[in-house]
BAFI-3210 file (N, C-alpha, C; in Angstrom, 3 decimals, decimal comma, padded with zeros to 6 digits):
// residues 258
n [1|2|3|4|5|6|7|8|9|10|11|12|13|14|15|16|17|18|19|20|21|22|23|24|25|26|27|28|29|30|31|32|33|34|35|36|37|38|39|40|41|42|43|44|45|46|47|48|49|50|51|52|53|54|55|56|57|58|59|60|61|62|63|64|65|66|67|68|69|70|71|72|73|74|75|76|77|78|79|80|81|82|83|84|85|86|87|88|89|90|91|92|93|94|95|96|97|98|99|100|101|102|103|104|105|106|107|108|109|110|111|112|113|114|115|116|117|118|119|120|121|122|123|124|125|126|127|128|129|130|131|132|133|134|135|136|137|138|139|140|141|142|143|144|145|146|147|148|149|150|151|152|153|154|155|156|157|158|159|160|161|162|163|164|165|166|167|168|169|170|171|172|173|174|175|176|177|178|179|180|181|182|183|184|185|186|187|188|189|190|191|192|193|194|195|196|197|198|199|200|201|202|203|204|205|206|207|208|209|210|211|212|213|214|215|216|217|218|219|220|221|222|223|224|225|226|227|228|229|230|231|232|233|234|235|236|237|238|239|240|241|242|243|244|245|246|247|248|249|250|251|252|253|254|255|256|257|258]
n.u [-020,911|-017,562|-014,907|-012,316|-013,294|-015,056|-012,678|-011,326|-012,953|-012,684|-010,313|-010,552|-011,927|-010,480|-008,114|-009,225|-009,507|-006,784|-004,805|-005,677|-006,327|-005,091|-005,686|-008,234|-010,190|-008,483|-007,788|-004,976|-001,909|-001,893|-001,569|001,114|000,525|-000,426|001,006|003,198|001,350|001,212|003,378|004,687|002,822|003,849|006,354|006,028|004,632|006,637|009,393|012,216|015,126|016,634|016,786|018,864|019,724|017,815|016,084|016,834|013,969|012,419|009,890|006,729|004,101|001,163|-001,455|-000,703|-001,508|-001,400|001,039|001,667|001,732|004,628|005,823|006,522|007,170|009,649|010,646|011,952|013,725|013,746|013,399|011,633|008,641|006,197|003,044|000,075|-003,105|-003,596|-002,144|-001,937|-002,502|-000,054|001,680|001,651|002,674|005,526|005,858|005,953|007,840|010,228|010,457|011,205|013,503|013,499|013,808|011,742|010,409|008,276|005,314|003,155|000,503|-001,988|-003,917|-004,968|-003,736|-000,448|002,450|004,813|007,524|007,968|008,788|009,875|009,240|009,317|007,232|004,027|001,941|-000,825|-003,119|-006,232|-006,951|-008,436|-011,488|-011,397|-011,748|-012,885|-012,420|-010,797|-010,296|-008,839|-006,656|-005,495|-004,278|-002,677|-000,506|000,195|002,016|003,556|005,294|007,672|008,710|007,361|006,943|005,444|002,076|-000,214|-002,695|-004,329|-007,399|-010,927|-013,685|-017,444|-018,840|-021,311|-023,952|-026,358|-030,109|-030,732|-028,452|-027,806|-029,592|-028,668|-025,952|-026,714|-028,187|-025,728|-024,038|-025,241|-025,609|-022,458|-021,934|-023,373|-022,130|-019,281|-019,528|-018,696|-016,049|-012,590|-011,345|-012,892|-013,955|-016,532|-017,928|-020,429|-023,778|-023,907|-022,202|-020,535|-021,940|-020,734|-018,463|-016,943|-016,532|-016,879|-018,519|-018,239|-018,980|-017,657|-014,524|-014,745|-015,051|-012,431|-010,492|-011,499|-010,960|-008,137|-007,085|-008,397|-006,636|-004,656|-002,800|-000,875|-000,981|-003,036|-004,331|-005,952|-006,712|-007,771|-007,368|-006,701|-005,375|-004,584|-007,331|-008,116|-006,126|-006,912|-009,978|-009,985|-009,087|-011,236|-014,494|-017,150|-019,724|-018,529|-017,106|-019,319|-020,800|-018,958|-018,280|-016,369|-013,846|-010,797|-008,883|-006,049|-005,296|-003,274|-000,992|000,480|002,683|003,203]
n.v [-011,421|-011,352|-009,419|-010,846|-013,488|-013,580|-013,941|-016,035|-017,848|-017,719|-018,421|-020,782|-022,265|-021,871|-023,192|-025,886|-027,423|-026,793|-028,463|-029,201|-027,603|-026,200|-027,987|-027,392|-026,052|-022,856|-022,149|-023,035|-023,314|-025,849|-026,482|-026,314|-024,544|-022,272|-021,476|-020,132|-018,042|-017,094|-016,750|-014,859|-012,625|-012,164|-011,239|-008,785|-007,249|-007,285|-006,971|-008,903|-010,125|-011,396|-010,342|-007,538|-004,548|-004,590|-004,439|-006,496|-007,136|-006,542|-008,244|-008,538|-010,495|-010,862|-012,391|-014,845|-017,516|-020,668|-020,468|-019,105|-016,545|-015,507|-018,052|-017,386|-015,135|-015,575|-017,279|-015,756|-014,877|-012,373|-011,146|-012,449|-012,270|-014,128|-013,891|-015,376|-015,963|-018,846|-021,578|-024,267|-023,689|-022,418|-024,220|-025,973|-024,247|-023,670|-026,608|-027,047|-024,660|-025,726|-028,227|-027,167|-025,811|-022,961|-020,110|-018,561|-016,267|-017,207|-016,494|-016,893|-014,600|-011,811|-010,176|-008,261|-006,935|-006,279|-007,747|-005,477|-005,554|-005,727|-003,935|-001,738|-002,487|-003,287|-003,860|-004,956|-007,482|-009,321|-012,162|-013,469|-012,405|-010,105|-010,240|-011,661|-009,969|-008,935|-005,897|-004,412|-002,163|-000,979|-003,158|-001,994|000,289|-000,535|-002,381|000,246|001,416|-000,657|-000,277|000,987|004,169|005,225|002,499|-000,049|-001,174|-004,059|-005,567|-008,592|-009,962|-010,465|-009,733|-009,893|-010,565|-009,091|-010,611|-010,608|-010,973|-014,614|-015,085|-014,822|-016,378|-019,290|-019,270|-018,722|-021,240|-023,072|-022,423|-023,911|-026,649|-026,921|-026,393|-028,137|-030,826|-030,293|-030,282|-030,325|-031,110|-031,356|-029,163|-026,914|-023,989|-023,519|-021,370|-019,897|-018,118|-015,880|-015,279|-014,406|-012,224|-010,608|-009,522|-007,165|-007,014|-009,082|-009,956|-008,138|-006,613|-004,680|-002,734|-000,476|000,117|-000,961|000,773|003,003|002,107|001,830|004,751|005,891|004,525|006,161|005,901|006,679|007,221|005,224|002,436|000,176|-002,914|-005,511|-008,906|-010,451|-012,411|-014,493|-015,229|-016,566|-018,349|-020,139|-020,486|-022,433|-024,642|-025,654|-027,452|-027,267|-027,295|-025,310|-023,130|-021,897|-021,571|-019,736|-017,176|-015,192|-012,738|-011,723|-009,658|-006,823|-004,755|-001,444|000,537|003,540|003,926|007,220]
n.w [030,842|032,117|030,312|030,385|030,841|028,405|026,519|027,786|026,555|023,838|023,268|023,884|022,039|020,041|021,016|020,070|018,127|017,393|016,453|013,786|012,135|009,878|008,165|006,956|004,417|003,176|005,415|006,542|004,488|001,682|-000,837|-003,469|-005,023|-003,562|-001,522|-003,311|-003,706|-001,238|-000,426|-001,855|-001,610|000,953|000,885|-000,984|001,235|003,249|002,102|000,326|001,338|-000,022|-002,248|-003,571|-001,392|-000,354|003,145|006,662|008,097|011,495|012,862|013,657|014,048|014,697|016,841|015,691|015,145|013,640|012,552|009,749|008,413|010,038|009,496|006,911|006,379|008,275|006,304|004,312|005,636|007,546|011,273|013,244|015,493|017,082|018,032|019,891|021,706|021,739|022,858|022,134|019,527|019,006|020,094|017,535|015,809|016,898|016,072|013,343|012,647|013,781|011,970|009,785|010,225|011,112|013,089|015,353|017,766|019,921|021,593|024,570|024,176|024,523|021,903|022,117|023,850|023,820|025,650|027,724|026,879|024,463|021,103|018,755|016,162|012,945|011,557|011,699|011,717|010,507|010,136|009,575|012,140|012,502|012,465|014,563|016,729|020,206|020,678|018,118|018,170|020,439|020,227|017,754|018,612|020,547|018,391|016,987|018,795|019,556|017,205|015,297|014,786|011,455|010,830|009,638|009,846|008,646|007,940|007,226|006,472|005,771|004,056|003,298|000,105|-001,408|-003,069|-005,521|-005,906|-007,827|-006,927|-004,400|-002,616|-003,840|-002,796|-000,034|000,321|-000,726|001,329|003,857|002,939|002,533|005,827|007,027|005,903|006,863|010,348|012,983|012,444|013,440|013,021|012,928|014,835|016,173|017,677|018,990|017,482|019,436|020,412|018,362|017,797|019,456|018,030|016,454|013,864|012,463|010,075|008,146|004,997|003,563|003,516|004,933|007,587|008,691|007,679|008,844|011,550|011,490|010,709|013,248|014,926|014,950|012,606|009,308|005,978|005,163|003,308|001,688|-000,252|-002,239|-002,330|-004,935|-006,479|-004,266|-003,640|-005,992|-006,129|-003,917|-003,311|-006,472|-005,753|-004,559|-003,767|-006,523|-005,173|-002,848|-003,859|-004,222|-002,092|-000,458|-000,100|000,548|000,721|000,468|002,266|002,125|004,907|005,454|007,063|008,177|011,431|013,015]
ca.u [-019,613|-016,447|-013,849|-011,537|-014,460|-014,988|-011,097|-010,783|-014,354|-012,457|-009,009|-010,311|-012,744|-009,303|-007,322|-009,956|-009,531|-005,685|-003,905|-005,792|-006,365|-003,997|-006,323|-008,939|-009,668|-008,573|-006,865|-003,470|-001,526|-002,582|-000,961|002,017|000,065|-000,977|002,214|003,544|001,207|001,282|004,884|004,649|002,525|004,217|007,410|006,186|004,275|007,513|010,453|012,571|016,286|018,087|017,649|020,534|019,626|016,390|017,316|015,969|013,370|011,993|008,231|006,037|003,291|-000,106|-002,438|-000,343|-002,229|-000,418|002,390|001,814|002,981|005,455|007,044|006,698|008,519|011,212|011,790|012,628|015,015|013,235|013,662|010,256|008,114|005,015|002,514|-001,165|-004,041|-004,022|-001,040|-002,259|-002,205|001,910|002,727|001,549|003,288|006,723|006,340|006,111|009,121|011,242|010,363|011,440|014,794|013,222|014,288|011,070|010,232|006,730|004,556|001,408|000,062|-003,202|-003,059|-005,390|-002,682|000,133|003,775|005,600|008,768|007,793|009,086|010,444|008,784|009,559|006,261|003,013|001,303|-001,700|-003,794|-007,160|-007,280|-008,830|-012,222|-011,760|-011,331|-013,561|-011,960|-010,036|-009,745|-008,210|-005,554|-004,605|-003,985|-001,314|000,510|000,913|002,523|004,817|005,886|009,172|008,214|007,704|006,986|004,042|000,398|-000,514|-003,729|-004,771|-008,506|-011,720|-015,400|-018,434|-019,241|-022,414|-024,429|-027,796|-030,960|-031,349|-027,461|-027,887|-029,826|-027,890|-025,065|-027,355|-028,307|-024,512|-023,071|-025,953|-024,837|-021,195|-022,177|-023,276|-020,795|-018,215|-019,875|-018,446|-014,711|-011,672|-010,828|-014,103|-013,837|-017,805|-018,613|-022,320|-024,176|-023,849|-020,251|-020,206|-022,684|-019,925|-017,494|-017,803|-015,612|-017,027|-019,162|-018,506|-019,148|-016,359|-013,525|-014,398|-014,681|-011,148|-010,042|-011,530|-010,275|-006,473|-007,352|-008,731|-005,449|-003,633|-001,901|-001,327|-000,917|-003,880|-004,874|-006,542|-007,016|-008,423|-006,204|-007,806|-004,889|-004,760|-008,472|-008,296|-005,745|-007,349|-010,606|-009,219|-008,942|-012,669|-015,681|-018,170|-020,128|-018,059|-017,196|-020,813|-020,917|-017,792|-018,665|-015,334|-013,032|-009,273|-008,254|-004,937|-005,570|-001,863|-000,763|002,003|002,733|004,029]
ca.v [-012,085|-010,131|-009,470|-012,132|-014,570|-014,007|-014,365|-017,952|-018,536|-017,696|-019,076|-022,814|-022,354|-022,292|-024,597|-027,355|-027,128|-026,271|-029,734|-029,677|-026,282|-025,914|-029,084|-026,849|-024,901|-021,494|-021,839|-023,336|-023,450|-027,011|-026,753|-025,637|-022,902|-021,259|-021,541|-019,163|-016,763|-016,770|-015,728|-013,693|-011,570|-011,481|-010,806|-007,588|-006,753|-006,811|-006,829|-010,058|-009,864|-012,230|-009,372|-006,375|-003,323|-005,313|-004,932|-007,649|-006,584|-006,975|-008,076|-009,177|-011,505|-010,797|-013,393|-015,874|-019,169|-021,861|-019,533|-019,037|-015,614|-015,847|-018,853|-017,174|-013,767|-016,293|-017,539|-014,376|-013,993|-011,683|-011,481|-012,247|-012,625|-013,883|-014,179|-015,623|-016,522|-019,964|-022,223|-025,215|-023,143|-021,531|-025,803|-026,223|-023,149|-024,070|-027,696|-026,080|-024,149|-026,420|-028,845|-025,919|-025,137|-021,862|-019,750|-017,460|-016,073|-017,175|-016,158|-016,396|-013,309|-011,305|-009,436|-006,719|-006,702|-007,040|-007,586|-004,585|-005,401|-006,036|-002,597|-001,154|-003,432|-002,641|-004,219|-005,881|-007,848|-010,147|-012,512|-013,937|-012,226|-009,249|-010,137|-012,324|-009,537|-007,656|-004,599|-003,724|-000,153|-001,112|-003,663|-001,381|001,432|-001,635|-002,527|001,326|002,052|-001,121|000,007|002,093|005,370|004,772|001,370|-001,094|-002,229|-004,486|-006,436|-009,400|-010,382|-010,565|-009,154|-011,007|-010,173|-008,997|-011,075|-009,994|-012,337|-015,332|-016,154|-014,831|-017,843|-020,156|-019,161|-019,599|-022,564|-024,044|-022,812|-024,658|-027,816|-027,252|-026,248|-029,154|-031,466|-030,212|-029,836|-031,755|-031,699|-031,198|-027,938|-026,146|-023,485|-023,789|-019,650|-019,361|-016,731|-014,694|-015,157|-013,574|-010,825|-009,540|-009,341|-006,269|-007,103|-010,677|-010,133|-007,100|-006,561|-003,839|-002,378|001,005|-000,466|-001,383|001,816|003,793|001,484|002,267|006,226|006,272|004,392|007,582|005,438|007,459|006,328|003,772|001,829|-001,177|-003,725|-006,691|-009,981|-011,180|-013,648|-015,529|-015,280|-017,401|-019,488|-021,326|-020,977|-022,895|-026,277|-025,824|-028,391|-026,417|-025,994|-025,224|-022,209|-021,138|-020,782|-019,174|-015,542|-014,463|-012,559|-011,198|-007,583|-006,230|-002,839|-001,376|001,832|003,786|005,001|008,319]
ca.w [030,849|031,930|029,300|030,846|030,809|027,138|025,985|027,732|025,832|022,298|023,208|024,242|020,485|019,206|021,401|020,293|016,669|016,422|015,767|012,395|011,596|008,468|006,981|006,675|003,144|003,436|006,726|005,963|003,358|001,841|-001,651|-003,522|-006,006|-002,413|-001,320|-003,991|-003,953|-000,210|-000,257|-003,002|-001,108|002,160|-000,008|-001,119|001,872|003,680|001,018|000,138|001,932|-000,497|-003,345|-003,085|-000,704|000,904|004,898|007,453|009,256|012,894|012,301|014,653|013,927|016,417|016,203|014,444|014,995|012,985|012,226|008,338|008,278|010,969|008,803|005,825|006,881|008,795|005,314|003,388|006,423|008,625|012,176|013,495|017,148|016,777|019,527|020,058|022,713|022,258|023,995|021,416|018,224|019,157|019,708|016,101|014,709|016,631|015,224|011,796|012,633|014,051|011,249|008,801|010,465|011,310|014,559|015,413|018,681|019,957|022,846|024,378|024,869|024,117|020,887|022,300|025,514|023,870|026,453|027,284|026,279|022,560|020,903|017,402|015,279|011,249|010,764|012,593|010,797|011,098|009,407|010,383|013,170|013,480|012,516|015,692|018,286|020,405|020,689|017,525|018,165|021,458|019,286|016,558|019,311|020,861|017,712|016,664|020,181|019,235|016,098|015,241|013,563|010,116|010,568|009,163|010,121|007,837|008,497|006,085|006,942|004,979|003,874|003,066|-000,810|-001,641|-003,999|-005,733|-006,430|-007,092|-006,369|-003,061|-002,260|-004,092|-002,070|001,543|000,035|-000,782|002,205|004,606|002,551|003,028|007,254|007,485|005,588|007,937|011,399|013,987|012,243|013,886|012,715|013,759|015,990|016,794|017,843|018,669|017,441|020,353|020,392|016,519|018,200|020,125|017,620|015,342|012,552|012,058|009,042|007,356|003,511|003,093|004,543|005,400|008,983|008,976|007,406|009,837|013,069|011,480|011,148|014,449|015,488|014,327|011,368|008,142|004,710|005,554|001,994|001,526|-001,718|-002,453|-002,588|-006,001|-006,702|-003,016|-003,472|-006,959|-006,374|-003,235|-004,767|-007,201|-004,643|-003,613|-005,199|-007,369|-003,877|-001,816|-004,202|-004,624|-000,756|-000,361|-000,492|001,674|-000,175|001,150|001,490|002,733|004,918|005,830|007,525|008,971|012,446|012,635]
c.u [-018,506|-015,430|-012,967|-012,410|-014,426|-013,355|-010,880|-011,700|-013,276|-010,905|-009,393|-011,281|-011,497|-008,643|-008,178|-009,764|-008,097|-004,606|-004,789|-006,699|-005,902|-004,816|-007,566|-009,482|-009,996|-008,628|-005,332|-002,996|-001,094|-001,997|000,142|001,918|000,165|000,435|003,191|003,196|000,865|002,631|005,584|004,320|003,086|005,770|007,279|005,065|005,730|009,364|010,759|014,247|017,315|017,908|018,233|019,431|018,314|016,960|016,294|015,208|012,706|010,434|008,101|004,451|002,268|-001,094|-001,773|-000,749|-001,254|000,436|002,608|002,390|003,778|006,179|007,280|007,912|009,673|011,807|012,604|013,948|014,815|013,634|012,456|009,605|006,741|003,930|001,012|-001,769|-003,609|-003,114|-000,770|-001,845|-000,424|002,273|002,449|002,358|004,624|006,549|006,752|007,462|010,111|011,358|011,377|013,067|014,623|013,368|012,990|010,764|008,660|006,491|003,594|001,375|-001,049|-003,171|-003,738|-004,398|-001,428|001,863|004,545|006,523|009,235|007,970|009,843|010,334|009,132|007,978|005,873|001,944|-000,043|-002,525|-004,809|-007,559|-007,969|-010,106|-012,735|-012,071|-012,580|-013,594|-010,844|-009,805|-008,636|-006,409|-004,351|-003,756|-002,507|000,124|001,068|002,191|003,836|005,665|006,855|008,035|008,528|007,287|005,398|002,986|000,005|-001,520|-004,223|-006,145|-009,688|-013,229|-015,920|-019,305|-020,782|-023,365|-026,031|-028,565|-030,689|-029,589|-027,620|-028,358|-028,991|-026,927|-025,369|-027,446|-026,889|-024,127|-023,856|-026,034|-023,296|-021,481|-022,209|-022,752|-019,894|-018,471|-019,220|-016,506|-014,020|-010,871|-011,861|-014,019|-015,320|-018,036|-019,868|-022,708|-023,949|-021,994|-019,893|-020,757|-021,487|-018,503|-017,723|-017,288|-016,319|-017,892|-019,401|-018,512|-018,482|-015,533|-013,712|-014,483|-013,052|-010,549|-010,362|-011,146|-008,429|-006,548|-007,652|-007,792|-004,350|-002,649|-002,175|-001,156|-002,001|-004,855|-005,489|-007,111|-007,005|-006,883|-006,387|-006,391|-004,706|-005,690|-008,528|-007,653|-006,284|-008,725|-010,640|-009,475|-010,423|-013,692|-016,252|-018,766|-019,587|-017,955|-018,288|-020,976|-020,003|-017,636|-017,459|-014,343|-012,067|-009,245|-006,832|-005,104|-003,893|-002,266|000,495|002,205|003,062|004,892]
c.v [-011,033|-010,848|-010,760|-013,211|-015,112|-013,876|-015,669|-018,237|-018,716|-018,443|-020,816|-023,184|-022,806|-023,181|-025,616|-027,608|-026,803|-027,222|-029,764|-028,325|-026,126|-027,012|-028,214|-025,828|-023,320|-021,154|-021,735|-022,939|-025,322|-027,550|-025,774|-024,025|-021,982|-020,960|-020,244|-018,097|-016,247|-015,897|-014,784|-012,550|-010,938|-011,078|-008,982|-006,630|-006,294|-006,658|-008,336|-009,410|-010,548|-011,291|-008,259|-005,649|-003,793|-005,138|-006,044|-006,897|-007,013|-006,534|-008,911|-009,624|-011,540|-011,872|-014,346|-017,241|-020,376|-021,380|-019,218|-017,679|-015,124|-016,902|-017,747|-015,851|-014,587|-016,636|-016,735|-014,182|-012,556|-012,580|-011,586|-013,112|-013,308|-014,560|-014,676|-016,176|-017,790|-020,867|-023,529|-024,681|-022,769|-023,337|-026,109|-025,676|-023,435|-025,394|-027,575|-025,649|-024,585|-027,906|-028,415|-025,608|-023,991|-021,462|-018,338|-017,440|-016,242|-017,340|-015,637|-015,326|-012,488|-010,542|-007,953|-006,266|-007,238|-006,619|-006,308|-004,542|-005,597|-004,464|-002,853|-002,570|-002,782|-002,676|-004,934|-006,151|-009,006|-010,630|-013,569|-013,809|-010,894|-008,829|-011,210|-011,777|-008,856|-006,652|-004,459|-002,487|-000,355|-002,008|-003,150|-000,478|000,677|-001,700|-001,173|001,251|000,713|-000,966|000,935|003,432|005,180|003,454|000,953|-001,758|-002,668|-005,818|-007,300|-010,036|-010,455|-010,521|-010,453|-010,142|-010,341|-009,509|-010,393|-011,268|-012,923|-016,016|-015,973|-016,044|-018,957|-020,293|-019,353|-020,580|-023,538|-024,142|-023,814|-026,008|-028,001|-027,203|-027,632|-030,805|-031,568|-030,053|-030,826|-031,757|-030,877|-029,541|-026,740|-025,504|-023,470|-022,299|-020,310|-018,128|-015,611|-014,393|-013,998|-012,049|-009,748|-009,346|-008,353|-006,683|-008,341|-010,512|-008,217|-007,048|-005,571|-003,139|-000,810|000,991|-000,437|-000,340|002,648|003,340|002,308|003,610|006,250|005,895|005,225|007,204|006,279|006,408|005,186|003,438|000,110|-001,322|-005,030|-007,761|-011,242|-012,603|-014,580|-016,012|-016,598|-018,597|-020,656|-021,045|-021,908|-024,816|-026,485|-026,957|-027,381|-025,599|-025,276|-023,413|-021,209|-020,458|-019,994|-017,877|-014,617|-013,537|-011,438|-009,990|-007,732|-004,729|-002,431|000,176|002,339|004,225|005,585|008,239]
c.w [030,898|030,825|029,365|030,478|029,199|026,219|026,123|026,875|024,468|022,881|023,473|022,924|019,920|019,114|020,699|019,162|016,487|015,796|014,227|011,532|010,069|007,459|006,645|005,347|003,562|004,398|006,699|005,061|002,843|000,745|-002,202|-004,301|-004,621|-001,604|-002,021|-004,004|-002,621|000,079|-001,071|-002,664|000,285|001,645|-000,245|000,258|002,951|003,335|001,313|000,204|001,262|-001,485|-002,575|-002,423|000,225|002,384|004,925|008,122|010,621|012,398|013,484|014,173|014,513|015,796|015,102|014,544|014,908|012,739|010,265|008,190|008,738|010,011|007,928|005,894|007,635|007,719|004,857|004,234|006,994|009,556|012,586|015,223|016,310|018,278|019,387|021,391|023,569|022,563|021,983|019,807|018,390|019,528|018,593|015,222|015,108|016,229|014,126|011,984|012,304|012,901|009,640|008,918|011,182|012,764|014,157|017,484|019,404|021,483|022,927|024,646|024,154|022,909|021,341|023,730|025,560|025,224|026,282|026,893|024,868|022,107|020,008|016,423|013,836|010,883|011,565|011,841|011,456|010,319|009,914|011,651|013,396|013,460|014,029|017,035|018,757|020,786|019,767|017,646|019,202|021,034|018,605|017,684|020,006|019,376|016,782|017,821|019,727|017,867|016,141|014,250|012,623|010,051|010,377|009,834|009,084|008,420|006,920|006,729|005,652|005,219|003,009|001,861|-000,782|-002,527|-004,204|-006,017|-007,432|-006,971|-004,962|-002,310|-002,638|-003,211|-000,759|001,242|000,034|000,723|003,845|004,315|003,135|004,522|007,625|007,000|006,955|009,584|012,221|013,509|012,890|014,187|013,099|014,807|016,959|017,553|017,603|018,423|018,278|020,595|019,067|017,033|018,751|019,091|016,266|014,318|012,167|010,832|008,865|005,918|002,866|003,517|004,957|007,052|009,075|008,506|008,126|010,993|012,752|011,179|012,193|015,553|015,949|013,306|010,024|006,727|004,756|003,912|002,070|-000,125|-001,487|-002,964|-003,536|-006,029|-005,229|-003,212|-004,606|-007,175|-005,220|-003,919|-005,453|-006,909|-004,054|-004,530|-005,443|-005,590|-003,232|-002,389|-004,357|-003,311|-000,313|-000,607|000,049|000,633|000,809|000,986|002,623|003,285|005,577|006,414|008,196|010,145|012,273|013,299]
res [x|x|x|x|x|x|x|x|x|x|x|x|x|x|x|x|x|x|x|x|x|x|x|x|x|x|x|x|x|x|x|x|x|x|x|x|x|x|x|x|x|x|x|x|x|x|x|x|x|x|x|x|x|x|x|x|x|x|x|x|x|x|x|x|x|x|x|x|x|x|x|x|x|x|x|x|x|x|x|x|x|x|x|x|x|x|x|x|x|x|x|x|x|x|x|x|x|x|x|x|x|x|x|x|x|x|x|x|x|x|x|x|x|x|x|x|x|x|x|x|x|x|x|x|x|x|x|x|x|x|x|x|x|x|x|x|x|x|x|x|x|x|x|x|x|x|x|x|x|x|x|x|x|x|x|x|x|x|x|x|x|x|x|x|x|x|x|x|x|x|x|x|x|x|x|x|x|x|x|x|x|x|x|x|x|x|x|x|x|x|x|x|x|x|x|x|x|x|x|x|x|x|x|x|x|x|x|x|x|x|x|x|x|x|x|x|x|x|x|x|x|x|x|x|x|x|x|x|x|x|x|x|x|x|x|x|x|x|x|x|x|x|x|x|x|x|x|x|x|x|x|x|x|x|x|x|x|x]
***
């Protein structure tokens, strides 16, 4: 399959599933706890402009789906782009918007290819996306090149915790209950195995992957930590199983261009 080939493959996974995306747990934002500590964190990931000396900044959004952190940085009063694949997902995220009041800039466009005229970003950010791609090296190497010197990569994605016997099973066991609970719903992007094959990031168990993609970017300062309170407060909204199968857990990896 050429490259092109497999992009429409993952962009019409998406389109099919994006009117009800956000109903999904631990897609959206679904309640008001998550809500808080959603903008709590994109608050200090990219400051908050109604306290004194905060500027506004020009952020750009790659892979913004439903537009959750694209709204969320429009609230604070950022200036923000945000761009994705799928046509279907960017009419969900301006409904959101325009529901909101919110003025953001959205366009399709590839995140591993992204438009040349996108330039001096404060900050490029991204969430749930970059265990989707298949060429992150090729990505990061994009949203350095759009960044201002000095300015922010900040990737929000997530590893697949390691459990020891006999939860390990427990946990195959829940989540082949929950699988098939939900199969067939709305929100389902449906990836076949071989689809996951080609995607390196899709099941990793710790970020030194993603710390070495943003070193090999040429980004400095590159840190990554775990996003225990996002993690607890949805969590939180799950049934018993759902939590047992639920092995995913959030990290934040950031970095700086030079």
């Amino acid at each position: 399959m050429t490259d092109d080939a497999f992009k429409r493959e993952l962009a019409t996974a998406w389109e099919s599933g994006a009117r009800h995306y956000d109903e999904a747990p631990r897609h959206g934002i679904r309640h008001d706890d998550e809500w808080v500590a959603w903008r709590r964190l994109v608050a200090a990931i990219l400051g908050d402009p109604s306290h004194a000396e905060v500027p506004r900044r020009r952020v750009l959004d790659v892979g913004t789906g439903t537009g959750v952190l694209a709204l969320l940085a429009a609230e604070l009063g950022h200036e923000v782009a945000g761009v994705d694949l799928s046509e279907a997902m960017l009419a969900e995220a301006q409904r959101k918007a325009m529901g909101a009041g919110l003025a953001v800039d959205w366009r399709v466009a590839d995140a591993e290819d992204l438009p040349g005229d996108l330039a001096g970003f404060d900050a490029v950010i991204s969430r749930h996306l970059m265990w989707t791609l298949p060429h992150p090296e090729r990505a990061l190497a994009g949203w350095r090149a759009v960044a201002r010197p000095g300015g922010l990569v900040a990737v929000i994605d997530g590893v697949y915790a390691r459990k020891r016997r006999p939860m390990s099973w427990l946990a195959r066991g829940a989540a082949a209950v929950v699988e098939r609970r939900r199969r067939g719903e709305d929100h389902d992007h449906g990836y076949s195995p071989e689809t996951y094959g080609l995607l390196p990031l899709a099941h990793q168990h710790d970020t030194r992957a993603i710390e070495a993609l943003l070193r090999g970017a040429g980004l400095e300062q590159v840190r990554t930590r775990p996003l225990t309170e996002v993690d607890r407060v949805e969590r939180s909204h799950l049934t018993p199983i759902e939590r047992l199968a639920d092995t995913w857990r959030r990290y934040l990896a950031t970095g700086r261009a030079p």
